[in-house]
N, C-alpha and C positions, 0 to 999 in steps of 0.2 A: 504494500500500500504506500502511495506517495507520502511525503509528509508535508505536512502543514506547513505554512509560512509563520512566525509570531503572527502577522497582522490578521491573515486567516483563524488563526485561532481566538485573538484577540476578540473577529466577529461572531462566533461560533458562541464565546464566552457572552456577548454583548447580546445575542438571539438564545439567551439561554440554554442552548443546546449543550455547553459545559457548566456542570455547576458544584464540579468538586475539587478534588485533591489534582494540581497539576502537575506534581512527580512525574519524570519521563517525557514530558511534552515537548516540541520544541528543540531537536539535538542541537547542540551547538551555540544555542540562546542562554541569556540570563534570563532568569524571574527574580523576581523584586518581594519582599517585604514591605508591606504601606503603613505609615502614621502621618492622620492627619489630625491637624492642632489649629487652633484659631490665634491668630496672627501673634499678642502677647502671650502667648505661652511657647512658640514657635523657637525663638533664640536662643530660650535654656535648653529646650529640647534635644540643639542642635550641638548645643557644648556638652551632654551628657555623651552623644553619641560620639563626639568627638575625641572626648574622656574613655571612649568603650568601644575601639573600632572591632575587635573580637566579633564579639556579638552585635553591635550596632555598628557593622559596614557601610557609609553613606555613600549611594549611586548616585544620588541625584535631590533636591530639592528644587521646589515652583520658586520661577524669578517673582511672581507677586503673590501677595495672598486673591484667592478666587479663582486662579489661573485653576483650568481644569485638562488643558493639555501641557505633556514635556515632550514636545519633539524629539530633545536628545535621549530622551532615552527610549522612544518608539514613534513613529509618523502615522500621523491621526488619533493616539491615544486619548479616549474621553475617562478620563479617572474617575469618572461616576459610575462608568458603566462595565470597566475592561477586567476587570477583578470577578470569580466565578462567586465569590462571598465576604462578605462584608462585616464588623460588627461596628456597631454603635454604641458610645458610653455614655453617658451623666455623671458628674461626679464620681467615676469613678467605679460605678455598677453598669453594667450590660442591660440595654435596655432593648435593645435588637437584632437579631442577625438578619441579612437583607443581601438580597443578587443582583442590587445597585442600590446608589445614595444619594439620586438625584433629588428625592424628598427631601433630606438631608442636606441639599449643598448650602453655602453659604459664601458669602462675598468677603468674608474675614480668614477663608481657610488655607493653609499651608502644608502642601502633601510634602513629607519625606519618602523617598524608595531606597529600602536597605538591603545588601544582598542577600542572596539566599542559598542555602547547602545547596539546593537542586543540581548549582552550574558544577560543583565538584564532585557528585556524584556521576557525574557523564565523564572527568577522568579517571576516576575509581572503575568504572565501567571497561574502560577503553584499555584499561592495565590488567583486565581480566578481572575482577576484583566484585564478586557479587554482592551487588544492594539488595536484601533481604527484602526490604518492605515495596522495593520494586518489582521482583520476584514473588513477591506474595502480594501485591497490590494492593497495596494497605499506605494509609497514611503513614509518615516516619513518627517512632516514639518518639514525645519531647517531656523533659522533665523539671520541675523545680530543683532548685540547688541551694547549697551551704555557701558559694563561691559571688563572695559581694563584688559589685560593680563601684567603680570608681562616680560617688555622687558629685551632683550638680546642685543650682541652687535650690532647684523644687523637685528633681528626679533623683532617687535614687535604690537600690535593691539588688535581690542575688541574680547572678544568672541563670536561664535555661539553655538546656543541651538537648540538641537532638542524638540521637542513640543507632549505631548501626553492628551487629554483631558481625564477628573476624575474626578467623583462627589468627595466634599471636604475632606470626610473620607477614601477613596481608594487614595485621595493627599497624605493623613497625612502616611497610610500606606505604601505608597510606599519610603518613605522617610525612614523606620523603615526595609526597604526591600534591598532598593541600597545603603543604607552607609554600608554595608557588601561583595559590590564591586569596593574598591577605584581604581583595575585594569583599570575599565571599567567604568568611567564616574562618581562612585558613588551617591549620593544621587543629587536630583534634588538642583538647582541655586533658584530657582525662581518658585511659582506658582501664579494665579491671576494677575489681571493690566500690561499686555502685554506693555503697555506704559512707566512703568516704567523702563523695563532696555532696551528700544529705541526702539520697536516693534511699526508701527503705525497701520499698516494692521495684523492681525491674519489671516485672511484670505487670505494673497498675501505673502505665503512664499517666502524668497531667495533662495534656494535650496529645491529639493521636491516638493510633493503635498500637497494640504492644503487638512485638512478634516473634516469631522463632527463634530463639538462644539454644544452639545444639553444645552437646558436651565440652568438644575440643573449642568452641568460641569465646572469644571474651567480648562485652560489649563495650565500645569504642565508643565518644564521647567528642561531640562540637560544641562549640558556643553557637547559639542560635539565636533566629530576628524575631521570634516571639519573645525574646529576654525586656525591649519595649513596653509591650504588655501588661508585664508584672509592675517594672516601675509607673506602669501610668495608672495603674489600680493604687499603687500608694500616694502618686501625687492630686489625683483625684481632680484633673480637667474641669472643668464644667463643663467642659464636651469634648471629645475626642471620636474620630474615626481609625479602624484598622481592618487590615488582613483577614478572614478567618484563619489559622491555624493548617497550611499546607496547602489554601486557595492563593496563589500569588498571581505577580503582573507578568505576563511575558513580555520581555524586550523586544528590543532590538538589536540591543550590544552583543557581539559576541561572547560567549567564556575564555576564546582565544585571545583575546585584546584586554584579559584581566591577568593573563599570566606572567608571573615574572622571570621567568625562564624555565630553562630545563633542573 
């Protein structure tokens, strides 16, 4: 089957015909992590990420607030609509998930797009290196942590990690694989002793599905773009838009044009 373009997909996304986890989508593309903030909340936001590029990778931010397209980071993208799922906050409670936000928009709002594992999971892929929850089609685990992020003026909290299980030499290699993209998550936080950075169940993700951990595997560990999230739940917006949890934005930017070599 041929594959989709990003912008193809982007409209497939926008005609609802996608409305889930975009894992796999897309070879070759970035997908994006989304926070959107209204204008005075916007600046600290963007020093937390800056304080936290692990986990908050920044792609891209709108040159104004309202702005609902970034050309640079895809052509024609409407940020109300390109996203397969959406949630909505209040101070800091969820108060909807939605497969666009154009009820929602606002002439005060400033989208961030942060990276996302997705793009390093297609060179884990390409090194032979099997994605479990790709393989089992299942959203990626992602989990709360012990591991605090470096605060800002109003943001700040522990990180989450997304979870992929690897016998110990495909650990080791994959670390030798994703420090080559510090856009996107870079190399893994953590592998083995889930206990150690405050995981008690492997098995009971916080976001996501949990998946197959075979004997010989250990579970491998990133810093991930739902880490956001959690700080925006403790700084508690008076509104904020995001992501659902594994529905991201497909680009336009390559993964290859995020690499920093071999």
């Amino acid at each position: 089957m041929q594959q989709l373009t990003p912008a193809q997909i982007r409209q497939k996304v926008r005609n609802k015909e996608i409305t889930g986890n975009t894992s796999g989508l897309a070879k070759g593309f970035v997908q994006c992590n989304m926070v959107i903030l209204p204008a005075d909340w916007a600046s600290d936001f963007q020093r937390f990420c800056e304080q936290n590029p692990r986990p908050c990778p920044l792609v891209a931010v709108s040159e104004n607030p309202g702005d609902i397209h970034l050309d640079k980071v895809g052509k024609g993208i409407d940020i109300r609509h390109d996203l397969p799922s959406y949630k909505v906050f209040e101070h800091g409670k969820l108060i909807n998930e939605v497969t666009d936000v154009e009820a929602y928009w606002r002439d005060d709002l400033v989208t961030f797009f942060i990276g996302c594992s997705f793009s390093f999971e297609e060179a884990l892929i390409d090194d032979g290196i099997e994605i479990r929850n790709i393989t089992e089609n299942k959203n990626v685990p992602m989990y709360r942590t012990n591991i605090a992020c470096t605060p800002s003026e109003k943001f700040s909290g522990n990180m989450v990690v997304s979870m992929r299980p690897m016998v110990p030499a495909d650990a080791i290699r994959s670390v030798q694989i994703c420090d080559r993209f510090p856009s996107v998550h870079g190399a893994p936080v953590h592998f083995g002793f889930p206990e150690m950075i405050g995981i008690s169940d492997i098995n009971q993700p916080d976001f996501g599905d949990a998946v197959t951990i075979r004997q010989n595997e250990v579970p491998v560990f990133w810093a991930c773009g739902v880490t956001p999230q959690v700080a925006l739940e403790q700084a508690k917006p008076p509104f904020c838009i995001t992501h659902s949890p594994g529905c991201m934005l497909v680009s336009d930017i390559t993964n290859k044009s995020l690499s920093t070599g071999c």
